[in-house]
Each structure stands twice: as structure tokens, then as C-alpha cells.
py3Dmol code that shows the C-alpha trace and the ligand (Angstrom):
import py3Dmol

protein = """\
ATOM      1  CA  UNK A   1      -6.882   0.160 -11.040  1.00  0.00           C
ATOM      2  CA  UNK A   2      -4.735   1.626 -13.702  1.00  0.00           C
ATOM      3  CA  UNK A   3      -1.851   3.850 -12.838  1.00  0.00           C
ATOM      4  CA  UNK A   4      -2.551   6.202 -15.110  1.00  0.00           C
ATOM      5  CA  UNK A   5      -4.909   8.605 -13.668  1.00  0.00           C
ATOM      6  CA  UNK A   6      -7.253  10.480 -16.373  1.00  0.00           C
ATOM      7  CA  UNK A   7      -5.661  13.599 -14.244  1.00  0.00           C
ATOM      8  CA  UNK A   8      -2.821  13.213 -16.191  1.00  0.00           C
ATOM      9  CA  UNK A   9      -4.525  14.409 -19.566  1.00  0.00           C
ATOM     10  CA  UNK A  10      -5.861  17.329 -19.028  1.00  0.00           C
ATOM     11  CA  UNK A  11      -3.842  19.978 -20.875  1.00  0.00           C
ATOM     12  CA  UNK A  12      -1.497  21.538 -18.297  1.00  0.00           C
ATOM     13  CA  UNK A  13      -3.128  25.292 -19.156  1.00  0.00           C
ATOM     14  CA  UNK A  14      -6.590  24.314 -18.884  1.00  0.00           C
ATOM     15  CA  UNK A  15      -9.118  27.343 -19.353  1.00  0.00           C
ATOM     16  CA  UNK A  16     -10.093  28.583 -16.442  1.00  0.00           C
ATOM     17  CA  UNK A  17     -13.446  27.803 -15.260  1.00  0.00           C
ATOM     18  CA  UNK A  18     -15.763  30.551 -15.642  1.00  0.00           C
ATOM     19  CA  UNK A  19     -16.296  32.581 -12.409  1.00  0.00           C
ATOM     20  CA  UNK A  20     -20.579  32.943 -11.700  1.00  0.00           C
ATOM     21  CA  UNK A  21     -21.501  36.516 -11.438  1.00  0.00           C
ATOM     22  CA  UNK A  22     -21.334  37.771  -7.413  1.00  0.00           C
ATOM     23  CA  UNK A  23     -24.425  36.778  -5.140  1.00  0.00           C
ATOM     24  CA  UNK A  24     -26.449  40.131  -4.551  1.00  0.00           C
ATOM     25  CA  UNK A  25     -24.455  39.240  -1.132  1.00  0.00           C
ATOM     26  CA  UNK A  26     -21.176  39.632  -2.120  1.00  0.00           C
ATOM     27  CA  UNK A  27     -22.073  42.978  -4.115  1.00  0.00           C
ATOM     28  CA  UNK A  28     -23.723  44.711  -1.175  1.00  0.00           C
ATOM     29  CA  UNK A  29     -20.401  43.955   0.995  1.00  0.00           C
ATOM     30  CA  UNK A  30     -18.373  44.631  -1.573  1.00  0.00           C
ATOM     31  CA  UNK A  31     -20.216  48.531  -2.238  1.00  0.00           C
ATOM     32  CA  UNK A  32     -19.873  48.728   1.512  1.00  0.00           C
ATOM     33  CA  UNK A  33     -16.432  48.469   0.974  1.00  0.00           C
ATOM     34  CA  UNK A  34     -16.137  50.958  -1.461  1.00  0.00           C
ATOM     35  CA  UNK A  35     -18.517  53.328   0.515  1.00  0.00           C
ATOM     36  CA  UNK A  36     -15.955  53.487   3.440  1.00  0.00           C
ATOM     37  CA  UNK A  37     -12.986  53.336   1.607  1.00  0.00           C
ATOM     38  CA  UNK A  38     -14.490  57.349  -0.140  1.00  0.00           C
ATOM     39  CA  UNK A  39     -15.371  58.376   3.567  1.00  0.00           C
ATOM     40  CA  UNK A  40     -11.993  57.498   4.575  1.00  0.00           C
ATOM     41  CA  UNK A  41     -10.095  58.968   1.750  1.00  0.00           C
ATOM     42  CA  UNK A  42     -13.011  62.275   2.893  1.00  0.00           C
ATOM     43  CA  UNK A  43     -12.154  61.826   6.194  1.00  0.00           C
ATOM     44  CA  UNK A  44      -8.213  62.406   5.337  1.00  0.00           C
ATOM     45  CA  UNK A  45      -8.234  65.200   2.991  1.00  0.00           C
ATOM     46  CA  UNK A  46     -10.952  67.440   5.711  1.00  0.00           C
ATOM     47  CA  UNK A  47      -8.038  66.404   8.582  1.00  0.00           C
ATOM     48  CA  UNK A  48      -4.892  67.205   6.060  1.00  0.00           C
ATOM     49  CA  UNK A  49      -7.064  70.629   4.989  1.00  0.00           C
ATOM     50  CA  UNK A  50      -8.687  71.373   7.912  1.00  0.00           C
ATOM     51  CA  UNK A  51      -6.567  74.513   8.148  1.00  0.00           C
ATOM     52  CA  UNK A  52      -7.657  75.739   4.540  1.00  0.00           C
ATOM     53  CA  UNK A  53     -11.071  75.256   5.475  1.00  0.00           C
ATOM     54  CA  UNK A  54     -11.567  76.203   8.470  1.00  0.00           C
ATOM     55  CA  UNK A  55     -10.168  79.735   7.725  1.00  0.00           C
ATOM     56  CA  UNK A  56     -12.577  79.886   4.995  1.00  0.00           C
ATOM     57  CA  UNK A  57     -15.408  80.249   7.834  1.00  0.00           C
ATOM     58  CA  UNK A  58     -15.888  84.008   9.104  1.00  0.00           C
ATOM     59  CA  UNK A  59     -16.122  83.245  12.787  1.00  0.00           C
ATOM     60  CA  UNK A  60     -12.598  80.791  12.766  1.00  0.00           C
ATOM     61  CA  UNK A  61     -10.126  82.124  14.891  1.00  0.00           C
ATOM     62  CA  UNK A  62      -6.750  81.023  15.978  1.00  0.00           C
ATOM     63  CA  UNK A  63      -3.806  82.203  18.240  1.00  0.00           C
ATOM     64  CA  UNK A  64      -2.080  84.614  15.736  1.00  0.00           C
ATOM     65  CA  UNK A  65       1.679  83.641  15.397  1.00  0.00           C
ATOM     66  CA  UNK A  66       3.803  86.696  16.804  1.00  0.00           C
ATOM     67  CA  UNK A  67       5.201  87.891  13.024  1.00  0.00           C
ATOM     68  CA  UNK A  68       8.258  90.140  13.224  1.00  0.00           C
ATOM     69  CA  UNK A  69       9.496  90.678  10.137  1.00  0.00           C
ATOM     70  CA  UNK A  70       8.933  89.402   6.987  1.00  0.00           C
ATOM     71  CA  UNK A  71       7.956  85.566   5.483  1.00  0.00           C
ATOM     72  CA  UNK A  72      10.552  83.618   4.849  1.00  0.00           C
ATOM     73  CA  UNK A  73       9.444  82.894   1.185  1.00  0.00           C
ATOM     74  CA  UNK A  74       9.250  86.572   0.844  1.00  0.00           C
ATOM     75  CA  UNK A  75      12.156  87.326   2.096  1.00  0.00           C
ATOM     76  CA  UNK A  76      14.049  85.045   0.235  1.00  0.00           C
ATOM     77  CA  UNK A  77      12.338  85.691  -3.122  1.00  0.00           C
ATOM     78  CA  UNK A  78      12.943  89.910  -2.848  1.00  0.00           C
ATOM     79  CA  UNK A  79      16.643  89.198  -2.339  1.00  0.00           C
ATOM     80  CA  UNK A  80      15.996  86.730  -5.574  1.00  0.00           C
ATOM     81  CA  UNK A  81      14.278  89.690  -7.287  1.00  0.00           C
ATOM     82  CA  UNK A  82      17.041  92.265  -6.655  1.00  0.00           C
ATOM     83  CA  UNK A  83      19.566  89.560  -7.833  1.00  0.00           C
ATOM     84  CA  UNK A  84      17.779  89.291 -10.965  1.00  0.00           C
ATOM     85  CA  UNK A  85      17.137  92.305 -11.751  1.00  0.00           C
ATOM     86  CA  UNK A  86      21.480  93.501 -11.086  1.00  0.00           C
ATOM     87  CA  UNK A  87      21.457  91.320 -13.776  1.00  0.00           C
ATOM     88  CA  UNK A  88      19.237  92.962 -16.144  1.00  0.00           C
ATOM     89  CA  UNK A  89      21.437  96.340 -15.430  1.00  0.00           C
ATOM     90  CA  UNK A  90      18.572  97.361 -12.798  1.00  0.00           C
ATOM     91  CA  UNK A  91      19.490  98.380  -9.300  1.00  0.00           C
ATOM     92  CA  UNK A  92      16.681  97.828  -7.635  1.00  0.00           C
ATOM     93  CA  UNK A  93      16.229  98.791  -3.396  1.00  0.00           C
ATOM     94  CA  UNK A  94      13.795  97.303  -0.874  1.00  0.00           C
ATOM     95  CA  UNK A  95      12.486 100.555   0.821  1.00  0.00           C
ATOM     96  CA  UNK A  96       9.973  98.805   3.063  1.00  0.00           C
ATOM     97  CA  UNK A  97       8.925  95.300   4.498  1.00  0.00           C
ATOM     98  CA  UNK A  98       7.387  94.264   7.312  1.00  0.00           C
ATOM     99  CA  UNK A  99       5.309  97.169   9.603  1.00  0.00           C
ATOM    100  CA  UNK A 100       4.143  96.538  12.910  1.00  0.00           C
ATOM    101  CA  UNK A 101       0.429  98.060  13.047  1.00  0.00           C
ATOM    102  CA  UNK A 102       1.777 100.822  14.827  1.00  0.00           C
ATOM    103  CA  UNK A 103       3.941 101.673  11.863  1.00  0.00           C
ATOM    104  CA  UNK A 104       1.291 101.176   9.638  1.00  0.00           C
ATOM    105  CA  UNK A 105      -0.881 103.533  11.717  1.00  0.00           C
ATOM    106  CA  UNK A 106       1.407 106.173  11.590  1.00  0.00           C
ATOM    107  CA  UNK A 107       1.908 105.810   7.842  1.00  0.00           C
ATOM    108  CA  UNK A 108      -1.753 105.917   7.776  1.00  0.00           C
ATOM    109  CA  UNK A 109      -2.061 109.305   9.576  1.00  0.00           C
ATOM    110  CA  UNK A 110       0.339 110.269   6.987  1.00  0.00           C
ATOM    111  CA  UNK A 111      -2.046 112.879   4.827  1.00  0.00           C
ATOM    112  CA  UNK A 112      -4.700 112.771   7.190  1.00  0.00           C
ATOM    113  CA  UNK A 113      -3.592 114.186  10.503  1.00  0.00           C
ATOM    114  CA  UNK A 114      -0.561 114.253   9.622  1.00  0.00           C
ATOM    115  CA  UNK A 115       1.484 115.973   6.789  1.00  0.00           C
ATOM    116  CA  UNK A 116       2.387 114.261   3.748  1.00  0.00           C
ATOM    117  CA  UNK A 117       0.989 113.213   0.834  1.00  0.00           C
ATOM    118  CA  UNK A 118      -1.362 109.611   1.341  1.00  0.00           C
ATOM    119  CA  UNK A 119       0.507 106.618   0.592  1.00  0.00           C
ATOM    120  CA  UNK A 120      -1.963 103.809   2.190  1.00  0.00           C
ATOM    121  CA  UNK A 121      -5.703 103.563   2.804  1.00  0.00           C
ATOM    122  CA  UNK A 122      -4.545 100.824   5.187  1.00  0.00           C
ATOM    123  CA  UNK A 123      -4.642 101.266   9.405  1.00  0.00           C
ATOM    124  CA  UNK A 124      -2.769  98.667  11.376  1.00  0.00           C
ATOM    125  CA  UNK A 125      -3.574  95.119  10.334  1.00  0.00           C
ATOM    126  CA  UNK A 126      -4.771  95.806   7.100  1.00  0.00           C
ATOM    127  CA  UNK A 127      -1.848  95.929   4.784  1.00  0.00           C
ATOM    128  CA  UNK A 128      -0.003  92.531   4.200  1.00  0.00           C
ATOM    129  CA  UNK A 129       3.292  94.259   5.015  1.00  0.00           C
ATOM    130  CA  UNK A 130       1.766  94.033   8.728  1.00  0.00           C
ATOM    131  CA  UNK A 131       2.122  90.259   8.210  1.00  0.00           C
ATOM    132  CA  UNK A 132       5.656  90.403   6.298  1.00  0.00           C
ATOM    133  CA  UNK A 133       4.254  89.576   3.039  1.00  0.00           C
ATOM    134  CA  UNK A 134       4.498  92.679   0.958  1.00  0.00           C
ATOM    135  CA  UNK A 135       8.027  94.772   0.184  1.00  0.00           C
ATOM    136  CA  UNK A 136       8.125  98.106  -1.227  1.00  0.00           C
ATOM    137  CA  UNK A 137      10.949  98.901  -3.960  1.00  0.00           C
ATOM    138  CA  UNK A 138      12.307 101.619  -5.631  1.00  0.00           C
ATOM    139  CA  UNK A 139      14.939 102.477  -8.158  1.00  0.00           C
ATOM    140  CA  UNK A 140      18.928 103.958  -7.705  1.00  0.00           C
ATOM    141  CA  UNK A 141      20.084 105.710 -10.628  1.00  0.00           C
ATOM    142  CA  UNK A 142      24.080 105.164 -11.170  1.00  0.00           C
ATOM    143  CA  UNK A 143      23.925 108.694  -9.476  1.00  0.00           C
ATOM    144  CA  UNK A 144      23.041 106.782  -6.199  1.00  0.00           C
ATOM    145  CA  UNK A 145      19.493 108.129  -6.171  1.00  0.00           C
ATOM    146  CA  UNK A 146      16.254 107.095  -4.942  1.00  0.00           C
ATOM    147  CA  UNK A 147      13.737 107.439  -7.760  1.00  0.00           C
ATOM    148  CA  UNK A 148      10.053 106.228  -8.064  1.00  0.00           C
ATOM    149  CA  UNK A 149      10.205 106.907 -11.825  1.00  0.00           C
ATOM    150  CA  UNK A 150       7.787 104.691 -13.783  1.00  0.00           C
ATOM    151  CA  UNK A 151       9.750 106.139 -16.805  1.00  0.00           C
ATOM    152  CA  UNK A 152      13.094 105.561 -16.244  1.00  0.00           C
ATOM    153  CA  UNK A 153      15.330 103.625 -18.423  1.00  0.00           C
ATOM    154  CA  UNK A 154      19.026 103.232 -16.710  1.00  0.00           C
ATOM    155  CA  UNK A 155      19.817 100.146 -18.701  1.00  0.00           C
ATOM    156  CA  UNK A 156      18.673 101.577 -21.852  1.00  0.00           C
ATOM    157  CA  UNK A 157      16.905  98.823 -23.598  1.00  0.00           C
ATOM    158  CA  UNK A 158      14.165 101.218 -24.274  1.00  0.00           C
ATOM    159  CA  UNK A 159      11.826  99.259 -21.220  1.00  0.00           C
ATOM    160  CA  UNK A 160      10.967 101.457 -18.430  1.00  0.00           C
ATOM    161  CA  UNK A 161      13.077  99.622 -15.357  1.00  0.00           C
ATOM    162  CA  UNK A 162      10.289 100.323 -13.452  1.00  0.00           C
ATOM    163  CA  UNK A 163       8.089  97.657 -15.567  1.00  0.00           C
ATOM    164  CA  UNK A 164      11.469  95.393 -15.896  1.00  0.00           C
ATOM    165  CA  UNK A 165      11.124  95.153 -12.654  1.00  0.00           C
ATOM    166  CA  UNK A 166       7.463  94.576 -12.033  1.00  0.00           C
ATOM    167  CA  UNK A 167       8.121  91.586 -14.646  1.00  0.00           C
ATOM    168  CA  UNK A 168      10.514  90.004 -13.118  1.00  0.00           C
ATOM    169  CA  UNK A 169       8.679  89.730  -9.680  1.00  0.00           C
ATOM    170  CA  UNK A 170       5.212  89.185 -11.382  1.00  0.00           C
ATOM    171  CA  UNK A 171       7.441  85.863 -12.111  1.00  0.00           C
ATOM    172  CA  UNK A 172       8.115  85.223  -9.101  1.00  0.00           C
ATOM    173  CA  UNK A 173       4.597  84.791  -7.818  1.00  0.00           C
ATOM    174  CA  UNK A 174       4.607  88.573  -6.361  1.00  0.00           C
ATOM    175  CA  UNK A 175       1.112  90.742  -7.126  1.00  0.00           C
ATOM    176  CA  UNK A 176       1.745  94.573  -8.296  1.00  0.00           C
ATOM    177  CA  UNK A 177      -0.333  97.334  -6.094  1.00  0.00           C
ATOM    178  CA  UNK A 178       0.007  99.105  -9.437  1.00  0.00           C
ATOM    179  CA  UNK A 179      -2.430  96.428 -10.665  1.00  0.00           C
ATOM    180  CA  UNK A 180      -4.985  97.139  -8.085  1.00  0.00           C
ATOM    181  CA  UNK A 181      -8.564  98.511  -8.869  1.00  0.00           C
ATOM    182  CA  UNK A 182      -8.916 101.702  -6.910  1.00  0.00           C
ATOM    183  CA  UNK A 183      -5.644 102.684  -5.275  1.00  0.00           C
ATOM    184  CA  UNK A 184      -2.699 102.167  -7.289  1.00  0.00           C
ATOM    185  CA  UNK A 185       0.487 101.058  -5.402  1.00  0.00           C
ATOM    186  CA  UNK A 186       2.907 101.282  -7.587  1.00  0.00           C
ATOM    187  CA  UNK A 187       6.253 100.379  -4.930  1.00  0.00           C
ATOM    188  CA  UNK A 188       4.270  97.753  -3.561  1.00  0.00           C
ATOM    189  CA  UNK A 189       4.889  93.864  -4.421  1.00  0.00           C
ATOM    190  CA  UNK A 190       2.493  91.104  -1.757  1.00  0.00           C
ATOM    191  CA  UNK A 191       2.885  87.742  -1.852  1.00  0.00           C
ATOM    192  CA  UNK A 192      -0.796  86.463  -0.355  1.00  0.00           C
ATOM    193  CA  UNK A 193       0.079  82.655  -0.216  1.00  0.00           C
ATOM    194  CA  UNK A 194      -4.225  83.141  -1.024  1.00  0.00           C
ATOM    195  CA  UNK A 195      -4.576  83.978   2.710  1.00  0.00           C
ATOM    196  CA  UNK A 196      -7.324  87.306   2.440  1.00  0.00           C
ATOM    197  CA  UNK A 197      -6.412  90.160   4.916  1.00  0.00           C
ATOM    198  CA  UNK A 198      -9.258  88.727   6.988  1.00  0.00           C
ATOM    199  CA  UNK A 199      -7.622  85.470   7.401  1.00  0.00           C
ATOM    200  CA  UNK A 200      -4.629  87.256   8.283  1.00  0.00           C
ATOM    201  CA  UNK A 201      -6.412  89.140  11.029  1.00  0.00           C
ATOM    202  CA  UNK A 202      -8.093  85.877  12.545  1.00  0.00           C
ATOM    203  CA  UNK A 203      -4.760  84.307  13.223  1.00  0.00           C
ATOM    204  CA  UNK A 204      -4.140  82.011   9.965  1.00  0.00           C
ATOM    205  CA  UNK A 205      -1.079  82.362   8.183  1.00  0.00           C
ATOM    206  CA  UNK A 206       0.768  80.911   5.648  1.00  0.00           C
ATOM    207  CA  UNK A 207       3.460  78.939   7.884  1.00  0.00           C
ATOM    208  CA  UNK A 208       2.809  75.273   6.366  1.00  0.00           C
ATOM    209  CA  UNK A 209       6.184  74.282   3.658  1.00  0.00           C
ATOM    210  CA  UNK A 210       3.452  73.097   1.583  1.00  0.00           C
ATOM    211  CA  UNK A 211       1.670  76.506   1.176  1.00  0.00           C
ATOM    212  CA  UNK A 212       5.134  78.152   1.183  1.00  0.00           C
ATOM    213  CA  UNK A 213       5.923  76.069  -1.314  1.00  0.00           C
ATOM    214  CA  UNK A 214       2.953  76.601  -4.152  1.00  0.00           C
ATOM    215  CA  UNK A 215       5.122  79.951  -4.971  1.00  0.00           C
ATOM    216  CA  UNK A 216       5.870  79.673  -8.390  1.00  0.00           C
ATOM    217  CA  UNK A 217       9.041  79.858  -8.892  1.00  0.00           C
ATOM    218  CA  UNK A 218      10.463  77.701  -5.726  1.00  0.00           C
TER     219      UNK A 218
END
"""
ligand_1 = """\
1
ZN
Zn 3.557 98.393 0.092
"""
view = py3Dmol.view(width=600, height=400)
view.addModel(protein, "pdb")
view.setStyle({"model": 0}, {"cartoon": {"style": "trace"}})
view.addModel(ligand_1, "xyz")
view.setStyle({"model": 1}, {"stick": {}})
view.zoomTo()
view.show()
């Protein structure tokens, strides 16, 4: 026998053999495969939303978290908005936050049974400031007064402050009650995280870092 094998001249990059198409066997596991892996990936995202669904459905309800004050997002982004605004030669004040629902029913009787002008068409557990997501503001003149002027220019840049200000937190991912449809609320900045009031009531809120965190602006 010869030592020299005829091993030794094929090329060392020989083309690779062609591979034959899959057996109708090999395609049926291999859509299996693929069938599972899109009811797994299904499976994962209903578990990881099952919150944001399940609140979607009218009947849902969960243990409401006890909610004393306001959201911590919210918080944090009104101090951000008066900070801002100092520095646009605004003094802007945070007359209201958070309202328990008894506050917010008293407000409410507020023109009704009681005197005063009306100021909400909201009874306890209606208003997002019962779930700490909604601040109130108002303007101090260098005088050191209150004022709910939409007019007012204190820094003089010919922009009403009031509007300056409105900016500014529309920027911040707050929503203007002077926006709204019917009943204009022209102190009154929310911050809905998309939760409706009627989630709110059920017992969802916005607690997850992730939800907290779609703000624009964090
Ligand atoms: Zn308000």
C-alpha cells in the first residue's frame, strides 16, 4: 500500500458539501419549536404586565395601598418645578397636595352647602390629589403675595408667569386642569402615571420604579 493516502490531496478548504433541504420531519419539530418559544415570550410579557392589564378590566380590584401624602415622583418633580422656575425669576408656591377624601369632601361642599365660591366638581376619591398625584400652585409677587393672576408678569419678559410656569411643568410630564374640557383648573398640575381615577379607586397605583420612571423628564 502506498503511504501516501489520496486524503492528503484534497485542498485543505474543501467546499462544503451541500446540506439537503430538512425532512418535512425536521420542519414540523423545528415550527414546534418556534411555536413555544412565542407562547413563552406571551407567557412572560402577560406575567411582567399582568398589573397593567388586569387594571384595565372594570371588575379588578386590589388592596388599595394606604397613600398619605403625595407620590414620590410628584413630589420630587414639584420641588424640581419650583427650582426651575426661581430660576426663570418666578416664585412659584405649592398651595395644595395630597387630600384625604375627607378634605376633598369638604372642599367639595365648598359652594354647595357650604359658602364659597366652587373650586372642584370632585367628592372624596375622585380628584388625583386624593392619591398624591396632583399639586396646586400659585404665584408670590416680590410683595410676598398670593396671586392666582393668569396675567401677571413679575419677571418682565413680557410672558404671563402664570403660563411660564404651566411650561415648565407641562415639561416635566405634569397635565394642566386649565387644559381640561369642561372645568378649567387653572392651579391644578396631575401627574396620572396613565392610571384613570377608576383605577385609582380599585386599588392600582402607580408604585412600580418602572411606571415611576416613564415620567419624562427622570
Ligand atoms: Zn388641584
Amino acid at each position: 500500500m502506498s503511504p501516501y493516502s489520496p486524503q492528503l490531496h484534497t485542498p485543505p478548504h474543501a467546499p462544503p458539501s451541500h446540506t439537503p433541504p430538512p425532512s418535512p420531519r425536521q420542519r414540523r419539530s423545528r415550527n414546534a419549536l418556534l411555536i413555544l418559544l412565542i407562547l413563552f415570550t406571551l407567557a412572560a410579557l402577560l406575567v411582567n404586565r399582568y398589573e397593567e392589564v388586569e387594571r384595565l378590566l372594570p371588575w379588578a380590584k386590589q388592596k388599595p395601598p394606604s397613600i398619605i401624602g403625595l407620590h414620590p415622583v410628584v413630589h420630587e418633580l414639584s420641588e424640581q418645578l419650583v427650582k426651575e422656575c426661581t430660576a426663570l425669576g418666578i416664585h412659584v408656591v405649592i398651595t395644595d397636595g395630597f387630600r384625604s377624601h375627607h378634605e376633598q369632601n369638604t372642599l367639595f361642599q365648598q359652594g354647595r352647602s357650604a359658602d364659597g365660591p366652587i373650586v372642584t366638581h370632585a367628592k372624596g376619591g375622585e380628584s388625583y390629589h386624593n392619591y398624591g398625584l396632583a399639586i396646586d400652585f400659585a404665584l408670590k409677587t416680590k410683595k410676598g403675595k398670593l396671586i392666582w393672576d393668569l396675567e401677571y408678569d413679575g419677571n418682565q419678559n413680557k410672558h404671563a408667569d402664570w403660563l411660564e410656569v404651566v411650561a415648565v411643568a407641562k415639561g416635566l410630564g405634569f397635565s394642566w386642569g386649565g387644559d381640561w374640557k369642561s372645568f378649567k383648573d387653572y392651579p391644578h398640575l396631575q401627574m396620572d402615571f396613565g392610571y384613570t381615577i377608576h383605577q385609582l379607586q380599585r386599588g392600582f397605583y402607580p408604585l412600580d420604579e418602572h411606571e415611576a420612571a416613564v415620567v419624562p423628564g427622570q
